[in-house]
C-alpha positions in Angstrom: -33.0 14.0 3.7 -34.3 17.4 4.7 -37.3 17.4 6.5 -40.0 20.4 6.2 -43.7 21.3 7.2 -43.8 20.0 10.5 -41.7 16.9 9.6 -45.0 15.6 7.4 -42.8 16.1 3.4 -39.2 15.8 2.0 -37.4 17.9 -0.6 -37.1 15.0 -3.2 -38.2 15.0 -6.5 -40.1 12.8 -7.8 -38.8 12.9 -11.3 -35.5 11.7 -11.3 -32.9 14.0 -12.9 -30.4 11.1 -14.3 -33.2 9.0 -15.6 -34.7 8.5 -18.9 -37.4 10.5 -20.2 -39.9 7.5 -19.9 -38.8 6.6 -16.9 -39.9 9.6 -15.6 -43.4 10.3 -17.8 -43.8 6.9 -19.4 -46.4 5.7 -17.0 -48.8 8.5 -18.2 -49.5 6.0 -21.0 -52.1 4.3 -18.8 -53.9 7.5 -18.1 -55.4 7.0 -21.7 -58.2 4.5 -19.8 -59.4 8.4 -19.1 -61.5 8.3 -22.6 -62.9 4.8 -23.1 -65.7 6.1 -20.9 -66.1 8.8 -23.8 -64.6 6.3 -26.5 -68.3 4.0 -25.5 -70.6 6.7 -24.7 -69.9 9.5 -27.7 -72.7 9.8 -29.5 -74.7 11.3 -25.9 -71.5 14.1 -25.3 -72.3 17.2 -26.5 -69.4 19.2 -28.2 -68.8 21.2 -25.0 -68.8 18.5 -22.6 -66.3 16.9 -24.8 -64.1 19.9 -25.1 -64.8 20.5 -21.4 -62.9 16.7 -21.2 -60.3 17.4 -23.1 -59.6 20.4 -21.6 -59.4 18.8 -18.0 -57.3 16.2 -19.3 -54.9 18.2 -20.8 -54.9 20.7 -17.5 -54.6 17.6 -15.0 -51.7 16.3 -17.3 -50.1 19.5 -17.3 -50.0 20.1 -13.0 -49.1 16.4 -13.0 -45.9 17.0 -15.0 -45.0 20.0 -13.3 -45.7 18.6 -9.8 -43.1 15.8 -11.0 -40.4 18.4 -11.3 -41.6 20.0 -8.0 -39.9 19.5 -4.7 -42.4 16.9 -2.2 -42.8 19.8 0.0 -44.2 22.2 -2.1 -46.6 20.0 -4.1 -49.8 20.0 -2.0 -51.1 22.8 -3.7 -50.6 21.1 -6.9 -52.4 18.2 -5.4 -55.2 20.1 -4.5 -55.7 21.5 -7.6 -55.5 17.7 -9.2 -58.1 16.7 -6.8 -60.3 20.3 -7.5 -60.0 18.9 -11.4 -61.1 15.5 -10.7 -64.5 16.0 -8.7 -65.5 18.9 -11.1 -64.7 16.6 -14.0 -66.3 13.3 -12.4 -69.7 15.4 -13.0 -69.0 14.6 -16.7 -67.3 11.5 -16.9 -66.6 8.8 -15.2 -62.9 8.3 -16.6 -61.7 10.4 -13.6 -61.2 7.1 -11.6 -58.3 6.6 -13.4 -56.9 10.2 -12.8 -57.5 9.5 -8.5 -55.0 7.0 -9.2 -52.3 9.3 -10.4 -53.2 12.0 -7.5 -52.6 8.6 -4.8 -49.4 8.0 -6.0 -47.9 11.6 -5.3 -49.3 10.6 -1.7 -48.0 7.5 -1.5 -44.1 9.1 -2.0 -44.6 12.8 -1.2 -45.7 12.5 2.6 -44.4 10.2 4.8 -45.5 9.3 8.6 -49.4 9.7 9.8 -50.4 12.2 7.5 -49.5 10.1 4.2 -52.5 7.5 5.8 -54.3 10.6 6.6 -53.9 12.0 2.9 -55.0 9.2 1.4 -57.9 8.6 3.6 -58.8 12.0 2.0 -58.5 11.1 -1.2 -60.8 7.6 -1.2 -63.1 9.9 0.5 -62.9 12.1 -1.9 -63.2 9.0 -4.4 -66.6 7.9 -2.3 -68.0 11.6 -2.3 -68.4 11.9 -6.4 -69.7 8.3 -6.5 -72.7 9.4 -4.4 -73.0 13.0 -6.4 -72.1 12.2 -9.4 -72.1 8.6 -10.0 -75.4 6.8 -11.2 -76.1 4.2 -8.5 -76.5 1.2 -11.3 -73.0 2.4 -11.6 -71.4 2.9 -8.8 -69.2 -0.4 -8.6 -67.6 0.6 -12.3 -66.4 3.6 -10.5 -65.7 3.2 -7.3 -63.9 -0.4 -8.1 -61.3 0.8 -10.8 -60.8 4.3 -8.6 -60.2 2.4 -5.8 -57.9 -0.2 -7.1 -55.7 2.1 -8.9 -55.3 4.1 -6.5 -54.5 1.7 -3.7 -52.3 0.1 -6.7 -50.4 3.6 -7.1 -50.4 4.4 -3.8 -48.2 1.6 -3.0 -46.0 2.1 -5.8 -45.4 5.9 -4.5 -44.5 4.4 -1.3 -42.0 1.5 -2.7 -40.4 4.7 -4.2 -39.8 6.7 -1.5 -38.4 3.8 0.5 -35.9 3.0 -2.7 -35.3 6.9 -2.6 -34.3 7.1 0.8 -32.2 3.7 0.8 -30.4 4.7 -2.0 -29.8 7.9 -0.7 -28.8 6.3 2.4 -26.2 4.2 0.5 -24.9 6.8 -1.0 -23.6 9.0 1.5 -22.6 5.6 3.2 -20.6 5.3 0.1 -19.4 9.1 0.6 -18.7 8.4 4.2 -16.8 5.4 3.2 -14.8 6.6 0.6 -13.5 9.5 3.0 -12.7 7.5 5.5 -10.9 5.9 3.5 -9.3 9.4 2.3 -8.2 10.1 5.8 -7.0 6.3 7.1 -4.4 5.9 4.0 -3.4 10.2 5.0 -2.8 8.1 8.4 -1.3 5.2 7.0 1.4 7.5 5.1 2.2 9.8 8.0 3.0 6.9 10.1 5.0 4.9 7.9 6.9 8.6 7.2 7.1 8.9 10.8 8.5 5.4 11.0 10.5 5.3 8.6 12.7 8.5 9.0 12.1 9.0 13.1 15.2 6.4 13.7 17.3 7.6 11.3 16.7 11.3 11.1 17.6 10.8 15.0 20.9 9.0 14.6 21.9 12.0 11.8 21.1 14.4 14.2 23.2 12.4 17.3 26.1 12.1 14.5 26.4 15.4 13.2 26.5 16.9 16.9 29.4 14.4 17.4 30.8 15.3 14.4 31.1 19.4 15.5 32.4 18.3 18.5 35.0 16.2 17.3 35.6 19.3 15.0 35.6 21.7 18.3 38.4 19.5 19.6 40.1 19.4 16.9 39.7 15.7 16.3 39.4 16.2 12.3 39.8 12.1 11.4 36.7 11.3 13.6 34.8 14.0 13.0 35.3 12.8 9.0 34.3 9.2 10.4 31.0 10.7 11.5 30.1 12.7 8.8 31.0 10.2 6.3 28.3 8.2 8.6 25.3 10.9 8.1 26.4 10.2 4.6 25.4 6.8 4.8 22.6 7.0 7.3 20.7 9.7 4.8 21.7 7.8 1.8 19.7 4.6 4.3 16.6 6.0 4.7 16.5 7.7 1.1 16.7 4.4 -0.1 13.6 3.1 2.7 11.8 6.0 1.4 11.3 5.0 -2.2 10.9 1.5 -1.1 8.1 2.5 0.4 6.5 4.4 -2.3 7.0 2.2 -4.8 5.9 -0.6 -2.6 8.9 -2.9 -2.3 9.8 -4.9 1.2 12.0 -2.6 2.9 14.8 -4.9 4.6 14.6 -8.1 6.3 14.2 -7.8 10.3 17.4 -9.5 11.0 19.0 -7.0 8.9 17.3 -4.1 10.2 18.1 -5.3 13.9 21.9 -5.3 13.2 21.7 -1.8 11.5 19.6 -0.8 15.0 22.0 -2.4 16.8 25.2 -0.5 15.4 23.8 2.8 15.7 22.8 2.1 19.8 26.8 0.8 20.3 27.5 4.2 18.6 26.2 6.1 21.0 27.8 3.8 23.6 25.0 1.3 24.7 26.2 -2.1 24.9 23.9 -4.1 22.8 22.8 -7.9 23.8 20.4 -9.4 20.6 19.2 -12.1 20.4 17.3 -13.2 17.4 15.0 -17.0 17.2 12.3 -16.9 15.3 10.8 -19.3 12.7 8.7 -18.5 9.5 6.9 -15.2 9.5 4.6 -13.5 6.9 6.2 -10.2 5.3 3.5 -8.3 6.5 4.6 -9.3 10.0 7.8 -8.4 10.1 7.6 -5.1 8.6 5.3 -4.6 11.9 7.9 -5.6 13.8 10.7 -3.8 11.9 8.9 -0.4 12.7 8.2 -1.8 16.5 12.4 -2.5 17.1 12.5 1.2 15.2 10.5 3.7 17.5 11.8 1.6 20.5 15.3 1.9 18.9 14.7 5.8 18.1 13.2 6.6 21.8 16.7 4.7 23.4 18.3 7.0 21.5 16.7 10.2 21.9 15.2 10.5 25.7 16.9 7.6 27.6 20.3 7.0 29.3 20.5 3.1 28.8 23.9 1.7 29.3 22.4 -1.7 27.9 19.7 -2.8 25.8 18.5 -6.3 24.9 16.8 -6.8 21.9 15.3 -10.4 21.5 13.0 -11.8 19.0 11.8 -15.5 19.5 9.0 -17.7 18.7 6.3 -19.0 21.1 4.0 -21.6 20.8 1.4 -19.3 18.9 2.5 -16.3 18.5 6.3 -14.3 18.0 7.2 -11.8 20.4 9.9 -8.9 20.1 11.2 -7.7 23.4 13.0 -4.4 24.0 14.7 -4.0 27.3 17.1 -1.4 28.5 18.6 -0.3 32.3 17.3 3.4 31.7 15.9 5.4 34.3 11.8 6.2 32.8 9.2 8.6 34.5 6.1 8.0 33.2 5.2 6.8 29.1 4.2 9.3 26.8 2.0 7.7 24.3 2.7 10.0 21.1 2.5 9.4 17.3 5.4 7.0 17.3 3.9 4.5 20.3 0.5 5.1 18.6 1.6 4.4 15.6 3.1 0.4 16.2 0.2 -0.1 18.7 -2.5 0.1 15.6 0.2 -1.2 13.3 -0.2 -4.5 16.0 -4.0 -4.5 16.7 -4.2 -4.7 13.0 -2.5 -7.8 12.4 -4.3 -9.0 16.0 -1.7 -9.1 18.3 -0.8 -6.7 21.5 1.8 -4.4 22.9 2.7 -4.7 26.6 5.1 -1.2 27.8 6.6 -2.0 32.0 8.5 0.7 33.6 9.1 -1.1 36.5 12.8 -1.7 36.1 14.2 0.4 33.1 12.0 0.5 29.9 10.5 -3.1 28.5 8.2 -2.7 25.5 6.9 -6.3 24.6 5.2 -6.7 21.3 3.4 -10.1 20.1 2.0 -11.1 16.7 -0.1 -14.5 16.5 1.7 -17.2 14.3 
């Protein structure tokens, strides 16, 4: 909401483009209790004073309906003029105290802290000046009484619309906020699964086609064939995890995708010690784990010199826990996308990830039952 003139107005309208057109004007019905003064009393109006009510009416009406279409903050002019229309007119009629009414409810939503109360205490002043002027005292209580109940009445309903105004506007942008949010956690979501699913294998094409030219370079044509008929394989692998993913379907089991891991680490000559003991577990669980054994997989095979790994996945009391241990020699961790990426993918699903450098690398992931 854009505030203006010294914080004291808003920019809404009070007409509401998207609603009906007696939503927005129907209430003006009730401004018809302007005549019955006139309706009771016509045979003592003379012709002019009757035109001269008309007239007003028809003016007051006419600044009403364009105030409705005005932005708050540039209304109190219009106002003025409303209020100019009703104390000249009150000198004729008494009908007016129906018109206040209409003048209290542009208060009641146009101006909001101290000087909405500070507005209206204007206007019922306003209200209790013409009574005195204007106003014979015998009937002073059939003014003042209807002026000041409708306008307290409409007051309050200008206010109840403001509030709705600004809560709904509130809850829209919410909405807005939500929705993109949303927008930018599934554009996170889908790099990390891409990120997951192709950093292990795009590594071990990579690690095979350099063994491949230099099987080729020594002239070792028969293994060179073995490892490119393996690239082969491995990019026909992840093609295949790559639709699975976008059409939704379960990539492979984790036992499966640990033996896969497994072969590819004694490829590259790491001697390999898994161990797998692990009861019932949710789908969604262990395709956490599946990326988890992945990027610890993929970063064994791209930054460390590990002459053994142990890859173990058993079942505790309350929770399952996947352990990834090698003998490399690590400096200091690097948390980028791919440790990022299975640390949210285990927050998520509550559990923790524990990384020790002590002795080698250890990454120690655990998923409550």
């Amino acid at each position: 909401m854009n505030l203006s003139v010294g914080h004291f107005t808003h920019s809404m309208h009070i007409a509401r483009p998207n609603r009906h057109f007696f939503g927005n004007y129907g209430h003006l019905f009730f401004s018809v209790f302007y005549f019955f003064p006139l309706y009771r009393s016509w045979n003592i109006h003379t012709h002019v004073e009757i035109a001269c009510e008309l007239l007003a009416y028809i003016v007051f009406v006419f600044i009403y309906c364009k105030a409705l279409k005005y932005p708050s903050n540039k209304v109190l002019p219009l106002i003025s003029v409303m209020v100019f229309i009703c104390i000249l007119t009150t000198q004729i009629t008494p009908g007016t105290s129906t018109l206040f009414g209409y003048i209290a409810y542009f208060i009641g939503f146009c101006f909001i802290g101290f000087v909405r109360w500070l507005m209206l205490t204007l206007l019922l002043l306003s209200i209790a000046g013409v009574t005195l002027l204007f106003i014979p005292v015998n009937d002073w209580a059939y003014f003042i009484g209807p002026a000041l109940v409708v306008s307290l009445g409409l007051f309050s309903f200008g206010y109840v619309e403001y509030k709705d105004r600004v809560h709904s506007d509130v809850t829209r942008k919410s909405k807005e906020q939500i929705q993109q949010l949303a927008k930018i956690a599934e554009r996170e979501r889908i790099a990390r699964d891409l990120h997951d699913l192709l950093g292990h294998s795009l590594s071990s094409i990579s690690l095979k086609s350099e063994l491949a030219s230099k099987f080729i370079a020594a002239g070792l044509l028969e293994k060179a064939d073995t490892e490119a008929q393996e690239v082969a394989k491995l990019a026909r692998v992840a093609l295949s995890e790559v639709r699975e993913a976008v059409s939704g379907m379960q990539l492979l089991g984790l036992t499966a995708q640990l033996d896969v891991m497994a072969s590819r680490l004694q490829d590259k000559g790491v001697k390999v010690h898994k161990e797998v003991k692990y009861g019932a577990i949710s789908a969604q669980k262990e395709s956490c784990f599946c990326f988890v054994a992945k990027e610890a997989v993929t970063n064994v095979l791209k930054h460390s010199n590990a002459s053994q790994i142990k890859i173990s996945l058993n079942e505790q009391s309350n929770y399952h826990q996947l352990t990834v241990e090698d003998d490399g020699q690590v400096g200091s961790v690097i948390w980028g996308n791919g440790l990022r990426g299975i640390k949210s993918r285990i927050e998520e699903l509550g559990g923790h990830i524990h990384i020790n450098t002590t002795y080698g690398y250890k990454l120690v992931a655990q998923l409550p039952k």
